[in-house]
C-alpha positions as CSV (number, residue, x, y, z in Angstrom):
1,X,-17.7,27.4,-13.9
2,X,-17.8,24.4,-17.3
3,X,-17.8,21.2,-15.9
4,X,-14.8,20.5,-17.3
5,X,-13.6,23.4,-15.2
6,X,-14.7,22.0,-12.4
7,X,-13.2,18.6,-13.4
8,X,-9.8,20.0,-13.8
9,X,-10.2,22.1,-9.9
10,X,-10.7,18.8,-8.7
11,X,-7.8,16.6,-10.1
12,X,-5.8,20.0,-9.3
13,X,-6.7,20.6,-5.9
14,X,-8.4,18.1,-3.9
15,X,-7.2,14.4,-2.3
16,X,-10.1,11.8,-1.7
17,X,-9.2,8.9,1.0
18,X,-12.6,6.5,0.4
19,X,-13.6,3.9,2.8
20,X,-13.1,1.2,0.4
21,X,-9.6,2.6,-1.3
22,X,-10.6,2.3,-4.5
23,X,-7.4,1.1,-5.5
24,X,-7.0,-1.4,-8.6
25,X,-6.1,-5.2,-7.0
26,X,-4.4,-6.4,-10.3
27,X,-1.6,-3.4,-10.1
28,X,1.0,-2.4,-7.5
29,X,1.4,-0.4,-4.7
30,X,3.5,1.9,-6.1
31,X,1.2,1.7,-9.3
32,X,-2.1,2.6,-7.5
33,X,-0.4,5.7,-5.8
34,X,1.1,6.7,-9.4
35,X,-3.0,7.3,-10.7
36,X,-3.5,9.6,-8.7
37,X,-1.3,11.1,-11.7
38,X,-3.2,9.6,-14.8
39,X,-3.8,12.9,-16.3
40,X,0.1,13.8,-15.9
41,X,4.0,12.5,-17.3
42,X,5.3,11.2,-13.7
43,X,8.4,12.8,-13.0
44,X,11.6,11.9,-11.1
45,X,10.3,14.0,-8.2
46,X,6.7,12.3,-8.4
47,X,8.9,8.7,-8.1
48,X,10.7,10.5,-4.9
49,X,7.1,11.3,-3.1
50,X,6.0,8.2,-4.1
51,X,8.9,6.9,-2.1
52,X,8.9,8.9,0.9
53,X,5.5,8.7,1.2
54,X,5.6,4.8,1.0
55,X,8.6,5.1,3.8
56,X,6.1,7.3,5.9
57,X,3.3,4.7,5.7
58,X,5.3,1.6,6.2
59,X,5.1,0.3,3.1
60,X,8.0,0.8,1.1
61,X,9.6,-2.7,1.0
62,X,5.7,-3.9,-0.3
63,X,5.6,-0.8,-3.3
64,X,5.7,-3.8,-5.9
65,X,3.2,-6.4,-4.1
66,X,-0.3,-5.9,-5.8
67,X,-3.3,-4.5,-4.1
68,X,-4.5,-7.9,-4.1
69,X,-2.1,-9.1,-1.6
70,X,-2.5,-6.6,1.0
71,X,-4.3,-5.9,4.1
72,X,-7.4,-4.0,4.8
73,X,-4.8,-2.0,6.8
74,X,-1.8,-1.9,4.1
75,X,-4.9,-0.7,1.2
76,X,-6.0,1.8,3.8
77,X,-2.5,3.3,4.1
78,X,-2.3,3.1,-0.4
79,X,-5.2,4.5,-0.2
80,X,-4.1,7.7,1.8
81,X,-0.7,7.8,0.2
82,X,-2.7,8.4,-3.1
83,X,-4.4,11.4,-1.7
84,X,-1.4,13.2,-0.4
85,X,1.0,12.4,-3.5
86,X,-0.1,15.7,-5.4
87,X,-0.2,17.9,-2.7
88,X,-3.4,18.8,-2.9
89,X,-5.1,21.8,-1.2
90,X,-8.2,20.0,0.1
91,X,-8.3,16.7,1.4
92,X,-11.4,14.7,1.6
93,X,-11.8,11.6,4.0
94,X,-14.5,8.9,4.7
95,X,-13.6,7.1,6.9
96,X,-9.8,7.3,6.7
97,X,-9.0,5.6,9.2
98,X,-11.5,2.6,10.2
99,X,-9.8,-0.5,8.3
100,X,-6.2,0.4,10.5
101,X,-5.0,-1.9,13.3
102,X,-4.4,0.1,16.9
103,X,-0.8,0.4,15.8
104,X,-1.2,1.6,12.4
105,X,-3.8,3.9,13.4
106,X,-0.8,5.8,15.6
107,X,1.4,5.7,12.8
108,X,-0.8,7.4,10.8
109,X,-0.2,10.6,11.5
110,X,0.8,10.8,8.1
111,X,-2.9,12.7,7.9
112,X,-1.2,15.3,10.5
113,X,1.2,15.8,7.7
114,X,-1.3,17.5,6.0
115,X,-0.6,20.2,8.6
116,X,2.9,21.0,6.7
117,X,1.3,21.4,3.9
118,X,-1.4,23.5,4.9
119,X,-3.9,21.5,3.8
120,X,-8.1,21.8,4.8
121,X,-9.3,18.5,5.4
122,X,-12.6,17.3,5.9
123,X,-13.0,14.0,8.0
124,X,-15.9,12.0,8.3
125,X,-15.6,9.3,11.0
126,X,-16.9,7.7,14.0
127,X,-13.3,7.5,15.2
128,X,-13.1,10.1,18.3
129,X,-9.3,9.2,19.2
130,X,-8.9,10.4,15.6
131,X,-8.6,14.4,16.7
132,X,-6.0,13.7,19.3
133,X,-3.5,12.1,16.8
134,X,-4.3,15.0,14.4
135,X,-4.1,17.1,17.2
């Protein structure tokens, strides 16, 4: 398989959650979950996930406060939005879950909705109450 093979099963099929979000502080919520699109026109049903996936997270009434403004917790939760919002096949997470609040952390089981979507996700984290909420 090209590299640029390669490249294209990655955007394609695989979600990354990084520890550190990775998310762009000068644009918006609903900005930083749109590149995980860059490649692609978004779409009316791209906007909709975008905005069921914000309602899932808790964050829709923030969508058009900047990274900048948010909480290790709220960039956490943009940060795992981003992953999911292209369905991906594989999801990839370091550490999804460390910068959440007790709380959020529950309310996260926006990582067991990968389970609807059949998803394979790999998980690296010291959490251990992590595979209960999956669970």
């Amino acid at each position: 398989m090209s590299n640029g093979m390669k490249a294209v099963f990655r955007y394609n099929n695989i979600g990354y959650v990084f520890q550190e979000y990775n998310l762009f502080s000068a644009l918006t919520v609903e900005e930083n979950i749109m590149m995980a699109f860059a490649e692609d026109k978004i779409t009316i049903k791209e906007t909709d996930k975008i905005d069921e996936l914000l309602h899932l997270i808790g964050l829709h009434e923030r969508k058009n406060h900047r990274a900048s403004e948010l909480s290790g917790g709220e960039k956490q939760r943009v940060a795992i939005a981003r992953a999911f919002v292209k369905d991906p096949s594989i999801l990839l997470c370091d550490e999804p879950v460390s910068n959440l609040d007790e709380e959020n952390t529950n309310e996260i089981q926006i990582i067991s909705y990968a389970g609807i979507l059949l998803m394979t996700m790999l998980f690296l984290t010291y959490f251990k109450r992590l595979k209960t909420i999956i669970e």
